[in-house]
C-alpha positions as CSV (number, residue, x, y, z in Angstrom):
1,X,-62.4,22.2,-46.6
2,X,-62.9,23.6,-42.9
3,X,-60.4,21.3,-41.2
4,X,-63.6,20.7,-38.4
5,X,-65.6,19.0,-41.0
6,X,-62.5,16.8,-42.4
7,X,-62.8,13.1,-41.6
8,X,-59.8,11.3,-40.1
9,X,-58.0,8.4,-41.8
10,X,-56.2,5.9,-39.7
11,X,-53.6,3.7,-41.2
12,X,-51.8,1.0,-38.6
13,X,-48.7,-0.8,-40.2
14,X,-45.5,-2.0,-38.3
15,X,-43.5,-1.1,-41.3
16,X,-42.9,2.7,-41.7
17,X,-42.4,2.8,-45.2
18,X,-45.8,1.6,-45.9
19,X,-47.7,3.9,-43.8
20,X,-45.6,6.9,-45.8
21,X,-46.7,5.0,-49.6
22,X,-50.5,5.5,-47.8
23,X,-49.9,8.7,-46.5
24,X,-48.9,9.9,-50.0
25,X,-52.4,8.3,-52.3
26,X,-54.7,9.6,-49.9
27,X,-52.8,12.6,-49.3
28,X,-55.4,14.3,-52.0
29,X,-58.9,13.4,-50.1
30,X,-58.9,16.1,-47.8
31,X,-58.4,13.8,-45.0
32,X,-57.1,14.1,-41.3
33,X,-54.1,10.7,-42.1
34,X,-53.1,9.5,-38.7
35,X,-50.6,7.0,-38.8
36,X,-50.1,4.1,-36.0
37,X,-47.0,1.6,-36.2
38,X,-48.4,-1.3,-34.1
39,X,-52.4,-2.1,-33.1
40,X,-51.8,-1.1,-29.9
41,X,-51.0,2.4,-31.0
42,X,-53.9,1.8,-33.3
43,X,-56.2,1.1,-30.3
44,X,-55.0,4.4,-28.6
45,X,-55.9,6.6,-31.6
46,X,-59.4,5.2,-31.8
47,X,-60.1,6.1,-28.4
48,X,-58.7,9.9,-28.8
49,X,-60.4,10.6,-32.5
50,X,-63.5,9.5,-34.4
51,X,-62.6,7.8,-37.3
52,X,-63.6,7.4,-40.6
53,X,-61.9,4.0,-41.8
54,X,-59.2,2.2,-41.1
55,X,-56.5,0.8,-43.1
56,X,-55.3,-2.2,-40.9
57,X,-52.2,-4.6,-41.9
58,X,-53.1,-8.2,-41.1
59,X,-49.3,-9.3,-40.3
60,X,-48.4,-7.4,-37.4
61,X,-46.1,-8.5,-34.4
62,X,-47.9,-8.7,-30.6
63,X,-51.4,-7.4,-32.5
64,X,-52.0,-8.5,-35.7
65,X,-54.7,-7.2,-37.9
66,X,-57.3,-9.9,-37.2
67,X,-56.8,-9.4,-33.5
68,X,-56.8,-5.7,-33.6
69,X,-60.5,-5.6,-35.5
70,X,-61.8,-8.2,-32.7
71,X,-60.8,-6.1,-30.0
72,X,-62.6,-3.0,-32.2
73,X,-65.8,-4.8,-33.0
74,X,-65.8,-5.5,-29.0
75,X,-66.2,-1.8,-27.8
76,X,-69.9,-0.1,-28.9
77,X,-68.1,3.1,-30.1
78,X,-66.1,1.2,-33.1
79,X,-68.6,-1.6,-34.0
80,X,-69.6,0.7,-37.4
81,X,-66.6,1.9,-38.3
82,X,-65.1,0.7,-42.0
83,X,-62.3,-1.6,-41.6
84,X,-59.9,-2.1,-45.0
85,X,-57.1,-5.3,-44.0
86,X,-54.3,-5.0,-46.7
87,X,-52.3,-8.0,-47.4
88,X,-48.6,-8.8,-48.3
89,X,-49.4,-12.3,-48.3
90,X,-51.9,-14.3,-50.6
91,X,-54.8,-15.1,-48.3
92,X,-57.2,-18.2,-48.7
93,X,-60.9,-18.5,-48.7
94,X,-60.9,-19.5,-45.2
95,X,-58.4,-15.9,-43.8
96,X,-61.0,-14.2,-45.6
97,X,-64.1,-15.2,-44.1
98,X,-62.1,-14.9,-40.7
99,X,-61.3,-11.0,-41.9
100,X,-65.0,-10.7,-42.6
101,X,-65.9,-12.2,-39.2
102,X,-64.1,-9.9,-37.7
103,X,-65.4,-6.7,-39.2
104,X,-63.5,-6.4,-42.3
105,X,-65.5,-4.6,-44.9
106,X,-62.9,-5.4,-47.8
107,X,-59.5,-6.5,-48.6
108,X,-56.5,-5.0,-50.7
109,X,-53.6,-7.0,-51.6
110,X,-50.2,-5.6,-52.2
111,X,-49.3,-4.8,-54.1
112,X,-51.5,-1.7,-53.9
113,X,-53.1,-0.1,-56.5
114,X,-53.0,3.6,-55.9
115,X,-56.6,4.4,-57.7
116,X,-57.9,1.0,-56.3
117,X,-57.2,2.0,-53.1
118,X,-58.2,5.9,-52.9
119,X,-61.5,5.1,-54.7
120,X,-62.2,2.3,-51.9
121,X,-61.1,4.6,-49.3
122,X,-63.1,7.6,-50.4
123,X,-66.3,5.9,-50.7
124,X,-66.0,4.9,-46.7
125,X,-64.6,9.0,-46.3
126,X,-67.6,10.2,-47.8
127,X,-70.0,8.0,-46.4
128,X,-68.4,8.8,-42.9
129,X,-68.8,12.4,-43.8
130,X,-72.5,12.2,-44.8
131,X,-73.6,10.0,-41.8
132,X,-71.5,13.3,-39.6
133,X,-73.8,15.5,-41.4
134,X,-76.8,14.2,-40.9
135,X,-76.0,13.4,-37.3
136,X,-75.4,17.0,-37.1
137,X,-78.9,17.8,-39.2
138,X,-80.4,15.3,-36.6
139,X,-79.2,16.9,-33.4
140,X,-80.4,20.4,-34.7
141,X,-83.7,19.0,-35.5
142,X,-83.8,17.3,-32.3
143,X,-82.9,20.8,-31.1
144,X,-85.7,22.4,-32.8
145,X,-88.3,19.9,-31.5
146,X,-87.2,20.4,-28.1
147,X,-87.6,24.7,-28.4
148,X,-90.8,24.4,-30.0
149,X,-91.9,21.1,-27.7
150,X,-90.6,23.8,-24.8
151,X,-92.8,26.8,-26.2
152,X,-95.6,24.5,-26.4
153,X,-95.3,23.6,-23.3
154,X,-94.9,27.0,-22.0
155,X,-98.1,28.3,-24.1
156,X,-100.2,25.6,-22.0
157,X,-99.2,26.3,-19.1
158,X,-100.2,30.0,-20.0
159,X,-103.5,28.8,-21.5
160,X,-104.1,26.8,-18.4
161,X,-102.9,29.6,-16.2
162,X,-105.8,32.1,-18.0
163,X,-108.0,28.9,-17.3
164,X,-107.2,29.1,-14.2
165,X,-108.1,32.9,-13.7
166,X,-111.3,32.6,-15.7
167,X,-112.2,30.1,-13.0
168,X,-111.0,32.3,-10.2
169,X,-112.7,35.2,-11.1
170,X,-115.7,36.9,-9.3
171,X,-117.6,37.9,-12.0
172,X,-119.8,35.0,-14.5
173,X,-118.0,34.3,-17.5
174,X,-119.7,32.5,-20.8
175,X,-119.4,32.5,-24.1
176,X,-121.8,31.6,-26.4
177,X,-122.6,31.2,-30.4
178,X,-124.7,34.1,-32.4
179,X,-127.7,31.9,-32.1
180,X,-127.3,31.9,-27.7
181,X,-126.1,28.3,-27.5
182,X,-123.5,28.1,-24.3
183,X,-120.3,26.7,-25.2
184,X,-118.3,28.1,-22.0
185,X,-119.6,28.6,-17.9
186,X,-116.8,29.5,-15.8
187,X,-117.3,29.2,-11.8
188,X,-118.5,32.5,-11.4
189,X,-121.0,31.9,-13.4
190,X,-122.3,29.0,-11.3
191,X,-122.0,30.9,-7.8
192,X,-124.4,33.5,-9.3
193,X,-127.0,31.8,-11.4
194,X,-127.1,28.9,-9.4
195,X,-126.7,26.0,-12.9
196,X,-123.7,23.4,-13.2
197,X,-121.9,24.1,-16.6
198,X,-123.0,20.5,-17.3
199,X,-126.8,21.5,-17.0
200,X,-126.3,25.1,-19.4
201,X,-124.0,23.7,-22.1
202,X,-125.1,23.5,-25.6
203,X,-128.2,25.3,-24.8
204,X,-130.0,28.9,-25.3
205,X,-128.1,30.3,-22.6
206,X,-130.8,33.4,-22.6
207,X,-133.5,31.9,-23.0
208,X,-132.7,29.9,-19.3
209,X,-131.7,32.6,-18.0
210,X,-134.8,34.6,-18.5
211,X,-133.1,37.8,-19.6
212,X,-134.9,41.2,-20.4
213,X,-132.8,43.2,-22.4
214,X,-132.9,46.9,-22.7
215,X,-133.4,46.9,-26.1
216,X,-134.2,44.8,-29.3
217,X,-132.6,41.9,-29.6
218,X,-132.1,42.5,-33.1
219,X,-130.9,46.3,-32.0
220,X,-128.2,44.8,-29.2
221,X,-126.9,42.3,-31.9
222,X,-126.5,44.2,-34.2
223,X,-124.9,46.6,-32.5
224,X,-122.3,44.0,-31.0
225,X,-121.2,42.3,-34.3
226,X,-120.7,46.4,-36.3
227,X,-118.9,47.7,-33.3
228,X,-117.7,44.4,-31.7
229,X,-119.0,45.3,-28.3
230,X,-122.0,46.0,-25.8
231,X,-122.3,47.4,-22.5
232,X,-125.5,48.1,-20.3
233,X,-128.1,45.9,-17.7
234,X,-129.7,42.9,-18.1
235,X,-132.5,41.6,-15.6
236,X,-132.3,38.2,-15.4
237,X,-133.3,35.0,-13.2
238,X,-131.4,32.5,-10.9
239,X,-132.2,29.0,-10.7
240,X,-134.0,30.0,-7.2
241,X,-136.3,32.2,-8.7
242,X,-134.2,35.2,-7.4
243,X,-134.0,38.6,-9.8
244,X,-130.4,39.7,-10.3
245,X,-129.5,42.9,-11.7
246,X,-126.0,42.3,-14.1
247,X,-123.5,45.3,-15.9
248,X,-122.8,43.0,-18.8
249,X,-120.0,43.6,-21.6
250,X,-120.2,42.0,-24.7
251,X,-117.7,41.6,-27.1
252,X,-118.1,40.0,-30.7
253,X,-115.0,37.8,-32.0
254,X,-115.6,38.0,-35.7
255,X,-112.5,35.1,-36.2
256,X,-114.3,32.0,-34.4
257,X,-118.2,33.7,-34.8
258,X,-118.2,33.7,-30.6
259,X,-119.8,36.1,-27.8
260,X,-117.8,36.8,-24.4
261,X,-120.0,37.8,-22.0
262,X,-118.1,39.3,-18.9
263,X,-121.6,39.5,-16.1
264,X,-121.1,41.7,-13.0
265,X,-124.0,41.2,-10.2
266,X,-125.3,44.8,-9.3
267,X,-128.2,44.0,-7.7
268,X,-126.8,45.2,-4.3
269,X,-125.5,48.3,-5.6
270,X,-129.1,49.4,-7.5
271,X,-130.9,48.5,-4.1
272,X,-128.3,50.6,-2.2
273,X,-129.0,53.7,-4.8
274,X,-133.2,53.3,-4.5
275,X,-132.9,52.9,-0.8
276,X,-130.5,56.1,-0.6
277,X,-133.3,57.6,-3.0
278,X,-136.2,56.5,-0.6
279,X,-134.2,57.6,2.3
280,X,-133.6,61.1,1.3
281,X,-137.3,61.9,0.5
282,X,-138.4,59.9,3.4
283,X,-136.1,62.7,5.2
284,X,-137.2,65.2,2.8
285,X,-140.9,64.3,4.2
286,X,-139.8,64.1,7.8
287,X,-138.4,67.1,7.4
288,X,-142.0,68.6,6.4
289,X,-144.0,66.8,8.4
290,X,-142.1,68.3,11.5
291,X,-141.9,71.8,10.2
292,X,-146.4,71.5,9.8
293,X,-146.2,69.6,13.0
294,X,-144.4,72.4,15.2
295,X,-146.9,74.8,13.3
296,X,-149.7,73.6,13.7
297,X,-148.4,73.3,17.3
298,X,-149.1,76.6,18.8
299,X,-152.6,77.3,17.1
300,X,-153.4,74.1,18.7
301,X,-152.6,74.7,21.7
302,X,-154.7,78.0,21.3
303,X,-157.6,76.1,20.6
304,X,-157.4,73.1,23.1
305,X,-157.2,76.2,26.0
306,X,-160.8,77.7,24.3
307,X,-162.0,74.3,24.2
308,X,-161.4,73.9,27.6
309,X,-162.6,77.3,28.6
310,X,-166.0,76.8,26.3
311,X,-166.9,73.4,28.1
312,X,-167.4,75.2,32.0
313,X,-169.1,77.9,30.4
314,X,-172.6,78.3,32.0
315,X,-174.4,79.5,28.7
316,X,-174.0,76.0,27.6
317,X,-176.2,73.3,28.2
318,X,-175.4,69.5,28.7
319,X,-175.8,68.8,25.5
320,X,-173.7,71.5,24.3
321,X,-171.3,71.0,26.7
322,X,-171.0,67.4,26.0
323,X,-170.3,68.1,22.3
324,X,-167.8,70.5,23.5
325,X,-165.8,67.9,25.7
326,X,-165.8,65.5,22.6
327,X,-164.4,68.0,20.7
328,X,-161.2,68.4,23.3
329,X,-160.7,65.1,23.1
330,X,-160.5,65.0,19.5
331,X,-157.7,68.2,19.8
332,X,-156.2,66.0,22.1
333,X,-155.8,63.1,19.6
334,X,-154.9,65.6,17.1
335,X,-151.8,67.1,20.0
336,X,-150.8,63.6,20.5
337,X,-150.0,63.0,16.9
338,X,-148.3,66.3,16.3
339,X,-145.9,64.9,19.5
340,X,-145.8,61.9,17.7
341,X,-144.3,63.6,14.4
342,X,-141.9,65.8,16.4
343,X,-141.1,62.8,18.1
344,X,-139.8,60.8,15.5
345,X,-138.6,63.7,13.5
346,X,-135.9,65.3,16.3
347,X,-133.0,62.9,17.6
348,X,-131.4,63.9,20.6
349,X,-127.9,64.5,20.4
350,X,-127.0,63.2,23.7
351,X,-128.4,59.8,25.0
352,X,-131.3,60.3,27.0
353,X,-133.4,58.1,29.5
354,X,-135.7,56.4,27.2
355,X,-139.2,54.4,28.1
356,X,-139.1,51.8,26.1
357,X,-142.7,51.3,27.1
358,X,-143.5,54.5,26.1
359,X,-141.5,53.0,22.4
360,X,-143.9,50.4,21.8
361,X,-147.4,52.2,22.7
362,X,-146.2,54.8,20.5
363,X,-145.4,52.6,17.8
364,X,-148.8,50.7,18.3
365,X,-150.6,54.0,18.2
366,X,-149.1,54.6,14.9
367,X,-150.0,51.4,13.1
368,X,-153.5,51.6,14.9
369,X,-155.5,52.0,11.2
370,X,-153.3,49.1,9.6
371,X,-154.4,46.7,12.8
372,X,-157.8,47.7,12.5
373,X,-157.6,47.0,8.5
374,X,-155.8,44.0,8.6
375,X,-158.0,42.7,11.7
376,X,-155.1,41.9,14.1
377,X,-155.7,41.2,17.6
378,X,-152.5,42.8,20.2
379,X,-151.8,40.9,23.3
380,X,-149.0,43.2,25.3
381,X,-147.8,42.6,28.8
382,X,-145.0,45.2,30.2
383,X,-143.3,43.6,33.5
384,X,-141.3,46.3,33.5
385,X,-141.6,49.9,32.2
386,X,-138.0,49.3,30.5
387,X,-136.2,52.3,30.8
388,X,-132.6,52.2,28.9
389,X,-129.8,55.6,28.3
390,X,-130.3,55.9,24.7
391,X,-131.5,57.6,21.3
392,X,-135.2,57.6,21.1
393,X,-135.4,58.1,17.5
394,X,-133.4,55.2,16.5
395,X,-134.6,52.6,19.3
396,X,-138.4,53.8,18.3
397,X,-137.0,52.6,14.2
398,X,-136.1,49.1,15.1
399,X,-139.5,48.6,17.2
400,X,-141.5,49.8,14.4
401,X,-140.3,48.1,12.0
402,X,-140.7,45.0,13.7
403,X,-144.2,45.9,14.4
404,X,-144.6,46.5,10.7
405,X,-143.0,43.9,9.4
406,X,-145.5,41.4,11.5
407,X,-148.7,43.4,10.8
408,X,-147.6,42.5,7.2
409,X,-146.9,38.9,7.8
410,X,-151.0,38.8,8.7
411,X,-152.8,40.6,5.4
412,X,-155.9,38.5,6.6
413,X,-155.4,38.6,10.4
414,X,-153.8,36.9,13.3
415,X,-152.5,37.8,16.8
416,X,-149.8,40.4,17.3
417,X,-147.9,39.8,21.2
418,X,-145.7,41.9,22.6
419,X,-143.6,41.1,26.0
420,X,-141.4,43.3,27.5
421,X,-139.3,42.0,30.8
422,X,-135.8,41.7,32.6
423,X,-133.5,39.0,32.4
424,X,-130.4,38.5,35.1
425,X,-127.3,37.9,32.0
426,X,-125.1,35.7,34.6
427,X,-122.2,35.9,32.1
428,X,-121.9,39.6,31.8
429,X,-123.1,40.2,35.7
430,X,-125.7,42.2,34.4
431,X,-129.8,42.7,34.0
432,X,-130.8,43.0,30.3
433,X,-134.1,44.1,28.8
434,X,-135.9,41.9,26.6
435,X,-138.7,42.6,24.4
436,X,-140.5,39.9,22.3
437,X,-142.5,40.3,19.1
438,X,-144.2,37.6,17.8
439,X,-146.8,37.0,15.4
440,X,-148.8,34.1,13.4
441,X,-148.3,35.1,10.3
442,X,-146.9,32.6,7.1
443,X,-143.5,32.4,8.9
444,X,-140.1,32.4,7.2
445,X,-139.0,30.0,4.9
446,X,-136.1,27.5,6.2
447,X,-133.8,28.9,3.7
448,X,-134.0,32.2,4.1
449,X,-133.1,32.3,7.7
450,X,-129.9,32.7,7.1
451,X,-130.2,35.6,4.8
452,X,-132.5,37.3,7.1
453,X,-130.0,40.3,8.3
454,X,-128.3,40.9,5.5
455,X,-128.6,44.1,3.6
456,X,-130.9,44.2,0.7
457,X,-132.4,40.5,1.2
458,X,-136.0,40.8,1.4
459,X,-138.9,38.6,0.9
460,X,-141.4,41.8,0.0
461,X,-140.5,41.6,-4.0
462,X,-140.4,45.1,-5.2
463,X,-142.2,46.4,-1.7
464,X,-139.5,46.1,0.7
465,X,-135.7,47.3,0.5
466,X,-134.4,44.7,2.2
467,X,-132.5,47.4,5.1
468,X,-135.1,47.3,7.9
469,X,-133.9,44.2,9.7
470,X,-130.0,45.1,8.6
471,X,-130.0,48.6,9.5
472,X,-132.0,47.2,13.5
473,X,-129.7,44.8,14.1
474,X,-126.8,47.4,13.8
475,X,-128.7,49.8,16.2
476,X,-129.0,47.2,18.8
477,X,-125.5,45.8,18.8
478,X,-124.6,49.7,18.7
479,X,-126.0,48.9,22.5
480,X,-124.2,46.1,22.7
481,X,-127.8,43.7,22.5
482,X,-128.7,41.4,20.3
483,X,-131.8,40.6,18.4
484,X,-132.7,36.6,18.1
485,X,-135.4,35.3,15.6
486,X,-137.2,31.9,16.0
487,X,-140.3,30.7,13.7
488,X,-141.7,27.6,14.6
489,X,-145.1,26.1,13.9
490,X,-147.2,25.9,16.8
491,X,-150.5,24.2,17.1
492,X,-150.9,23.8,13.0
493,X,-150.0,27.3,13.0
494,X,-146.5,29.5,12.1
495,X,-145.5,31.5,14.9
496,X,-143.0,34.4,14.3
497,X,-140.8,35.3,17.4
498,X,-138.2,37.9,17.3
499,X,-136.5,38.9,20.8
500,X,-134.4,42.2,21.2
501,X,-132.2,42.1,24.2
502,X,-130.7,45.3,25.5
503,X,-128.1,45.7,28.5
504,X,-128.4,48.1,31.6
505,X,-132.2,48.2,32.4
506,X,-132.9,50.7,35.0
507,X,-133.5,49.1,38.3
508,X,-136.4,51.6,39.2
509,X,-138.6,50.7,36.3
510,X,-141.9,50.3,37.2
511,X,-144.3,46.6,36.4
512,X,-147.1,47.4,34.4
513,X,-150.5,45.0,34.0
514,X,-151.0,43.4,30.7
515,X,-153.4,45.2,27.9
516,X,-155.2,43.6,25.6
517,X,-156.5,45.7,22.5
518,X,-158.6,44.1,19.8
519,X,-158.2,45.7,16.5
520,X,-160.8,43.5,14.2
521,X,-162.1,40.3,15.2
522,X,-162.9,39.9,18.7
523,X,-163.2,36.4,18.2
524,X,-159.3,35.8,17.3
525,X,-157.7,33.7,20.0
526,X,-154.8,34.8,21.8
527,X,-151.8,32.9,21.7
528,X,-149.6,32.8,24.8
């Protein structure tokens, strides 16, 4: 045997002979035999080796036996280990019991039987050797429960780590059953649709969510559980109401019978690709509209002059010359619209001196058929003539669509007011121009005030793109203004205020008196 997995033997006599009879019986157990020649020896060979039993003398000078296995049963380390006494002397009852008191586990008289006493001894080697063993099977179980207590441990925290990602992620994460029922609603999920998981779990996720799938449903799933994936765009509704646009993947896990939906909000990015659409054939038809424009330009102007040269004829009578006066006018109108076109069609590509006066009547002009239609009473007062270094083009696209966004807040009429005037900015040292727009339409809703600038929020449904008010406010802090909105409801009705302030108004613009035009009902009442 491997002398590390031999057991040790000590034997503790005073009388040398002894310990070398000992020595020689045990000598065939495959033993470690350590031999001691007084307890206090003994007590010294304890402490340096782990022993499997020892063979203590009970007559010993300065330590005897019973002594010695006192002193043993004392210390934690030695209050198991197998204890034979051997006697030289005949011992009562009473010695006995003592012997057994002190941790004796047998006695063997001299003199000694070799077989007697090997067979004893063995029996306390082996059982010294098997209790090693399984200490050893023990610790390398204890071993094994701590690696694989360790790699649990270390697979949670990964779990809990993905856990954590799946909560930290952007995009709305669920997973549902092949029948729609939720069973997982990460936080992304709640940011965009609006529902707590506790109000979606365990229920037709879908059929909440009010999606419209591209195809089938039948089609999608069974495409998703043969290939184990889907991609493409769902419409589907927020708790608010609101109509998101999602790129959705799919993917079928055939093991556990579950759906992972991975939802991406796009809704922003299809807006963005319809208003670049609109935008390029809205340019596509400015584009056109100037080219007839600055055509039908110079015949125009050859008829207005043989208008005006008809009209002073003397051939003609009143009458005839009255028809052909109205018929100048009307060229006139027709002149003013082709400016109008040209107008909005060619951008200056240095800043100009721009009549912001000039702005708004042209913008009125404009929507003059959709005040008429709508019935809408305008109430404009110009302190000032407003004349700013700028871009025409781009300063007349935030006024009109203001102007257009309140002609559509009144469908069945109301009162359109537009103030223009100066205003002494003490902070900056400066005069700024401020224009006013208000209206008493159905106002704006408390909660989407906050929304009301940013791109692609719109309160039109399918009508609007959501740019107009984005894409004015950039114009105007381009000029380093700023455009304020109030709605309030005044006298039981809403009134719709938004105020554009721009820096540097010349100081030689001109007052002009107040106009009133009525476009509809005369009898609407001007607010003030």
């Amino acid at each position: 045997m491997n002398d590390t997995h031999k057991v040790n033997i000590l034997m503790v006599d005073d009388q040398p002979a002894k310990l070398l009879s000992y020595e020689a019986i045990l000598a065939n157990l495959d033993a470690h035999l350590i031999k001691a020649r007084s307890g206090r020896e003994g007590l010294e060979l304890l402490l340096k080796h782990d022993v499997a039993v020892v063979l203590l003398d009970v007559s010993m000078p300065e330590i005897n036996g019973f002594e010695m296995a006192d002193i043993m049963r004392q210390h934690p380390r030695f209050q198991k280990t197998a204890i034979l006494f051997i006697s030289a002397v005949r011992m009562s009852d009473l010695d006995r019991i003592k012997g057994y008191q002190s941790g004796a586990v047998d006695y063997i008289s001299v003199p000694v039987v070799p077989e007697v006493l090997r067979a004893k001894v063995s029996v306390f080697v082996e059982l010294h050797r098997k209790s090693r063993e399984l200490e050893s099977l023990n610790r390398e179980l204890e071993s094994r429960v701590e690696q694989r207590t360790r790699q649990l441990q270390e697979s949670e925290n990964l779990l809990r780590e993905r856990a954590d990602l799946l909560e930290l992620a952007s995009e709305a994460i669920l997973v549902r059953d092949l029948s729609g029922v939720l069973t997982y609603w990460n936080a992304g999920a709640e940011a965009l649709y609006g529902w707590e998981r506790s109000e979606v779990l365990g229920n037709p996720i879908h059929e909440i969510l009010k999606t419209d799938f591209p195809a089938e449903a039948t089609s999608r799933e069974s495409t998703l559980i043969d290939c184990g994936r889907w991609d493409g765009n769902l419409i589907q509704e927020t708790r608010d109401g609101r109509e998101v646009i999602v790129a959705s993947r799919q993917v079928f896990k055939k093991e556990v019978g579950s759906i992972l939906e991975i939802n991406r909000d796009i809704t922003a990015q299809i807006r963005a690709e319809e208003a670049l659409r609109q935008t390029e054939r809205l340019a596509a038809m400015g584009r056109v509209a100037g080219i007839i424009a600055h055509e039908i330009n110079n015949p125009l102007e050859a008829i207005t002059n043989a208008f005006y040269l008809l009209r002073n004829h003397p051939s003609l009578d009143e009458e005839a010359r009255y028809y052909a006066q109205l018929g100048e006018m009307e060229l006139a109108r027709v002149g003013h619209i082709t400016k109008q076109t040209l107008g909005f069609y060619r951008e200056s590509t240095h800043p100009v001196n721009v009549p912001i006066a000039e702005i708004l009547d042209d913008v009125l002009q404009l929507q003059k058929r959709q005040l008429i239609m709508n019935r809408i009473t305008v109430n404009k007062k110009y302190l000032t003539g407003g004349e700013i270094r700028g871009f025409p083009v781009e300063l007349r696209q935030v006024f009109l669509n203001l102007i257009s966004n309140a002609i559509q807040a009144m469908p069945t009429g109301g009162n359109l007011r537009i103030r223009m005037g100066t205003h002494w900015n003490e902070s900056n040292r400066r005069t700024d121009l401020c224009i006013s727009v208000c209206d008493t339409g159905d106002g704006i809703r408390p909660e989407h005030v906050k929304h009301l600038f940013e791109p692609f929020f719109t309160t039109k449904s399918t009508k609007g793109t959501g740019l107009g008010l984005w894409i004015s406010q950039g114009i105007i802090q381009k000029y380093d203004g700023k455009i304020h909105f109030r709605s309030i409801n005044f006298k039981g009705r809403h009134v719709t205020s938004f105020r554009v302030v721009l820096p540097g108004v010349s100081s030689a613009a001109k007052s002009r008196e107040p106009a009133y035009h009525a476009f509809g009902d005369e009898s609407a009442k001007n607010f003030s």
